[in-house]
N, C-alpha and C positions, 0 to 999 in steps of 0.2 A: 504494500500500500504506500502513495505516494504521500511526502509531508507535504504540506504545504508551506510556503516561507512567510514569516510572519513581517507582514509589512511595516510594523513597528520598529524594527532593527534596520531596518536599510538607511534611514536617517543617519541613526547613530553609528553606523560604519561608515556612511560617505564620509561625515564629519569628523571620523578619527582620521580617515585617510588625509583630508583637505587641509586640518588644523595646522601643519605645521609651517603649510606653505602660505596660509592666513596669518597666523602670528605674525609672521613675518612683515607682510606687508602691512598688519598692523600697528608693529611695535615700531615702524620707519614711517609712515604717517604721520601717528603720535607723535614722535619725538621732532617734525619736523614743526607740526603745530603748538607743542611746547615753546621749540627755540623759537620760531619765528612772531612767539605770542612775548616772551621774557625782552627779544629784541625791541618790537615796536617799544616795551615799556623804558628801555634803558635809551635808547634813539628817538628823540621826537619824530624828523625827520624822516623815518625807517619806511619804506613802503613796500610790500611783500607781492613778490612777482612769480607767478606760477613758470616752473621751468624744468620741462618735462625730464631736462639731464640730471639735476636735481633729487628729483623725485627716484628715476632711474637709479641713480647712485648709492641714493640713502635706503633705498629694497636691498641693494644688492649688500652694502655694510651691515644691516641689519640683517639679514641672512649668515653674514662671515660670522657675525658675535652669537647670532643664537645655534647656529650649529657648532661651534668652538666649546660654548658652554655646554651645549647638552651632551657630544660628547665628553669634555672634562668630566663631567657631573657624573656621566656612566662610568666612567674610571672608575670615581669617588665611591660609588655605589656599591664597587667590588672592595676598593681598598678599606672605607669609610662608612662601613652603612649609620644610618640615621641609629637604627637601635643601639649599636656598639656604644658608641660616645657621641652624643648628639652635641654636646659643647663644642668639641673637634671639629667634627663633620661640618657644624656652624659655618666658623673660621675660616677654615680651610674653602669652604665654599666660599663665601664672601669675598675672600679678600681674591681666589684665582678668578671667580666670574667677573670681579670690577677689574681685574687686571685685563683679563681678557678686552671687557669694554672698552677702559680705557686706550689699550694698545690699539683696537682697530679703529678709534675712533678719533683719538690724537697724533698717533705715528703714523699708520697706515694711511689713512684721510688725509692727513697734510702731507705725506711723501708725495702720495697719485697729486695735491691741488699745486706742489713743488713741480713738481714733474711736466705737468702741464700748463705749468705760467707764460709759457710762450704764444698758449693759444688762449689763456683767461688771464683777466687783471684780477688779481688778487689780493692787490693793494691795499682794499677798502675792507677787507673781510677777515684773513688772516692776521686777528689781533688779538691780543692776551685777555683780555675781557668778552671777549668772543668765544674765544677757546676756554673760559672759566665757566660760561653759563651752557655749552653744548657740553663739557666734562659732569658737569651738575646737571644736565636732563639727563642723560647715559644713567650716570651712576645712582640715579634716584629711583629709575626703571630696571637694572640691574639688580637693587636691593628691593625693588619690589617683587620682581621675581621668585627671589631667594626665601624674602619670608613667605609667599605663596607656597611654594618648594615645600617650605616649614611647617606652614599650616595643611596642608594636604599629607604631610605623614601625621604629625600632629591627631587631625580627625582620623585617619585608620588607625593609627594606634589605640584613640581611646573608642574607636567601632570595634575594635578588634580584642581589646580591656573587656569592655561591656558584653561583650557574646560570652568573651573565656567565664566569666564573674555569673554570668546567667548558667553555664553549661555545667560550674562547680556547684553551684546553688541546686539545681535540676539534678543534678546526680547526688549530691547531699541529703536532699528529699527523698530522693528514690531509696535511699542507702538507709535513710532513720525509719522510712517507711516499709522496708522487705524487714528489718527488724524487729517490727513491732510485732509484725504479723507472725515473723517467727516464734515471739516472745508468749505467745498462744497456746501451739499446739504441746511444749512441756509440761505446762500450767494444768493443761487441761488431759492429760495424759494420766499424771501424776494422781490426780484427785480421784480417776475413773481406775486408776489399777489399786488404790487404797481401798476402795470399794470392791473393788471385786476379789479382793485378798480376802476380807472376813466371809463375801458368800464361801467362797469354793467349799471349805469345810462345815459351814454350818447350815447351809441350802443350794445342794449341786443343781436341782431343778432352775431355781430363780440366777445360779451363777449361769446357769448354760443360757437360758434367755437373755441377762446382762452381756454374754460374748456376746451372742450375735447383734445384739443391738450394738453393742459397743462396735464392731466391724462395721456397721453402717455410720456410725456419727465418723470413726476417723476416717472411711472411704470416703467421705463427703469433705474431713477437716484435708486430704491430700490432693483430691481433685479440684478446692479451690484456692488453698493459699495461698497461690500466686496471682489468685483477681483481685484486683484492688475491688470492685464491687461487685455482686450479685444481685438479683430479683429478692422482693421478700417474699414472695413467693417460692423459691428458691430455701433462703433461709427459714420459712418457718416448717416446710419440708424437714429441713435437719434440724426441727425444732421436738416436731412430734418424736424423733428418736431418744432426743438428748433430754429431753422433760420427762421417757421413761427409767432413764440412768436414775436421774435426779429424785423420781418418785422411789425407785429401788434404792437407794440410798437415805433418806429421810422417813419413807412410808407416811403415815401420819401428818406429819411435821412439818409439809409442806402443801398450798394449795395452790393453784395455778387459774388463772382465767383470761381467755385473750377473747379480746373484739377487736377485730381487725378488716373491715367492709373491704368485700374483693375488689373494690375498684381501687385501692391505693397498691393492691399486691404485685402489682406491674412495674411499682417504682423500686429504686437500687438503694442498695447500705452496704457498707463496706463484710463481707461475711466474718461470721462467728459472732460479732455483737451482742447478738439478745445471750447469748450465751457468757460473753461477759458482764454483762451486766446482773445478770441471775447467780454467776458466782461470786458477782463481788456482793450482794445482797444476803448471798446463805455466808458469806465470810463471815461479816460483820454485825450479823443478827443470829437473837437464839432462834434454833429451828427444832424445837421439842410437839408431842403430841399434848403434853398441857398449855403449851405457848405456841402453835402452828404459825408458819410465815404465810402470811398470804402476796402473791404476787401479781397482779393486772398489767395485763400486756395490749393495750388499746393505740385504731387509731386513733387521729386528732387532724384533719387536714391532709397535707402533705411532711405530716409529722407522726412519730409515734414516742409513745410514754411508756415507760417502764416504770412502777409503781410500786411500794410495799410497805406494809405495814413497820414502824420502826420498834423497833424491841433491842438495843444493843446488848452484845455479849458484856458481860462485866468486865473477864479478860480476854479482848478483842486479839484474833490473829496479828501475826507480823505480815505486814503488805508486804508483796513484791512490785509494787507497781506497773501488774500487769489489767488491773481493770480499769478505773474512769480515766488514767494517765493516756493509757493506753487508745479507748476509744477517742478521747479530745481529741491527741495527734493526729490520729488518722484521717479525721475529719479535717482539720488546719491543713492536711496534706493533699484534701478531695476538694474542699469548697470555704467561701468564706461564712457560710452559715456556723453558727453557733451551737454548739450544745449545752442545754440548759438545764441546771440542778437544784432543784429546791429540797429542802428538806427543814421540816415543820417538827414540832413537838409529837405528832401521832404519827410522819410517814415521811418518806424521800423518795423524789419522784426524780429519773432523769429523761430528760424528752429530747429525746435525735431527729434530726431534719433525713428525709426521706429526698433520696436525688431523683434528678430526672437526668437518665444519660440516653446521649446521640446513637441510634441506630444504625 
C-alpha cells in the first residue's frame, strides 16, 4: 500500500534547504541598512544611492563570514561541545566568529576596495570612523548570532532536562507503584495459610473446602497483579471467594452486607482493594461472636464505601502498612480523586472513587 506524502512537510524541507542561502542575503541586507542608516546619522550631508555592485558585494562577504563561521562552529562542535564546558565553548566561539567577521570585513573588504582604487574613488569612504561603525554592525550581528547559537542549545537542553525529569518521575511511579501491589499478595498469603494451619487438624472437611477456595482467591491475586485496575465487577467476583476464607476464619464474628447497583459494576478500582480494606478492619477491630464486626460494602454514585462498625482491639496489631497507606498511593498513582476517611465515635467509613477507564 502506497503512503501518501504528507503535504505539511514539504514547506518545512524546502525551507531547511533555502535557509542558508537566505541568511545570507539577509544578514548583507541588514547590515547594509544598519551602516547606511548609522551613516546618514553621523553625515548630514550622506545621501544613500542604490548600487547594484554594492549590494552584489556585500551577499557575496556575507556568505564568506557565514560559511567561515559555521564551519568553524562544526569544528567546535566536535572539539567543544556546548554540554562539555559551555563557559569554553562561549569564548572560544565569540571571540573566533568576530575574528572571522572582522577579518572578512576589514582586511579582506578593504584589500579587494585597495585593489580596485584605480577603477573606484575611494577617497571619500575609506575612513577610520567608517570602518568603526561597519566593524560595530558586523560585530553586533556576529554576537547576535552567537547568543542565538546559545539560546537554541540552551532550550534543548532544558527540553531535553524536562523529558529526562518526567521519564524519572514516570518510572519512579511505576516502581513505588508495582510495589505496592507486590506489598499484597505476602500480606494476604500469610493470614490465609494461618488459617488454614489450625483447620487441617481440627476440620479436614472445612480445610479441604478452604484449599480450594483458597486456589481460587490466589489464581485470581496472580492473574491480576500486574493490572493496575480491574472491573468491580471483576473484583467482587474475587470477592465472593475471599469473604468465604474470611467467614471460615471468624465464623460468627463476622457479618458482611454489600449493595452495590449493577450499573456502577462496569467501573474500575485498582484490584484487591475491598480486600484491603476488610483486612485492615478485622486488624484493628475485635471480631468475636459476642462482639461480631459488621461490615457494609455499598455503592454511592460513582463511588463506593466501605463501612464498619468501630469496636477497637485494646491491644491493637502492629501495622505493616500494607492497608489504607497502601490503597491512598495507588490511587495518587491512578487519578487525582481523593480517598476519603471518616471515622466517628460508632464507625469508620472509607469511600474510594470508582474510575472510568478508556476502552
Amino acid at each position: 500500500m502506497l503512503r501518501s506524502t504528507n503535504p505539511v512537510t514539504i514547506p518545512g524541507r524546502f525551507l531547511f534547504k533555502v535557509w542558508p542561502w537566505f541568511s545570507i542575503v539577509l544578514a548583507a541586507e541588514l547590515s547594509i541598512l544598519v551602516v547606511n542608516s548609522l551613516l546618514a546619522l553621523v553625515y548630514k550631508k550622506f545621501t544613500w544611492h542604490f548600487d547594484p555592485t554594492v549590494h552584489l558585494s556585500t551577499v557575496i562577504l556575507a556568505g564568506c563570514i557565514l560559511g567561515s563561521i559555521r564551519f568553524f562552529n562544526s569544528r567546535l562542535d566536535k572539539r567543544i561541545p556546548w554540554r562539555e564546558n559551555i563557559g569554553q565553548r562561549l569564548f572560544e566561539q565569540l571571540v573566533s566568529n568576530l575574528g572571522i567577521t572582522l577579518f572578512f570585513t576589514v582586511v579582506v573588504r578593504n584589500l579587494i576596495l585597495v585593489i580596485g582604487s584605480p577603477f573606484n574613488d575611494i577617497s571619500t569612504f575609506v575612513r577610520l570612523q567608517d570602518e568603526v561603525i561597519v566593524s560595530l554592525v558586523v560585530s553586533f550581528f556576529t554576537l547576535l548570532v552567537v547568543l542565538v547559537d546559545l539560546g537554541i542549545y540552551l532550550m534543548a537542553q532544558w527540553k531535553s532536562s524536562a523529558t529526562e525529569a518526567e521519564r524519572f518521575k514516570q518510572e519512579n511511579l511505576e516502581f513505588r507503584f508495582d510495589r505496592l501491589k507486590n506489598q499484597v499478595n505476602p500480606h494476604f498469603l500469610f493470614n490465609s495459610l494461618n488459617t488454614l494451619a489450625s483447620l487441617v487438624y481440627n476440620d479436614p472437611d472445612t480445610a479441604s473446602g478452604f484449599i480450594r477456595q483458597l486456589a481460587k482467591v490466589y489464581r485470581y491475586v496472580l492473574e491480576n497483579r500486574d493490572k493496575e485496575v480491574i472491573t468491580l465487577a471483576e473484583e467482587l467476583t474475587f470477592m465472593e471467594a475471599y469473604l468465604y476464607l474470611v467467614k471460615i476464619r471468624f465464623d460468627d464474628g463476622i457479618r458482611f452486607e454489600l449493595d452495590i447497583p449493577p450499573e456502577i459494576q462496569s467501573l474500575s478500582i485498582p484490584p484487591m482493594t475491598l480486600q484491603l480494606l476488610i483486612e485492615n478492619a478485622l486488624k484493628h477491630n475485635i471480631v468475636s461472636a459476642s462482639k461480631p464486626l459488621s461490615i457494609k460494602i455499598s455503592g454511592k454514585g460513582e463511588t463506593l464505601e466501605v463501612r464498619n462498625n468501630l469496636q477497637p482491639k485494646i491491644s491493637p496489631e502492629p501495622s505493616t502498612k500494607t492497608g489504607l497507606e497502601n490503597i491512598k498511593n495507588r490511587y495518587a498513582f491512578l487519578t487525582q480523586q481523593l480517598v476519603k476517611i471518616v471515622k466517628t465515635e460508632t464507625y469508620f467509613s472509607v469511600e474510594i472513587p470508582l474510575l472510568v477507564t478508556a476502552n
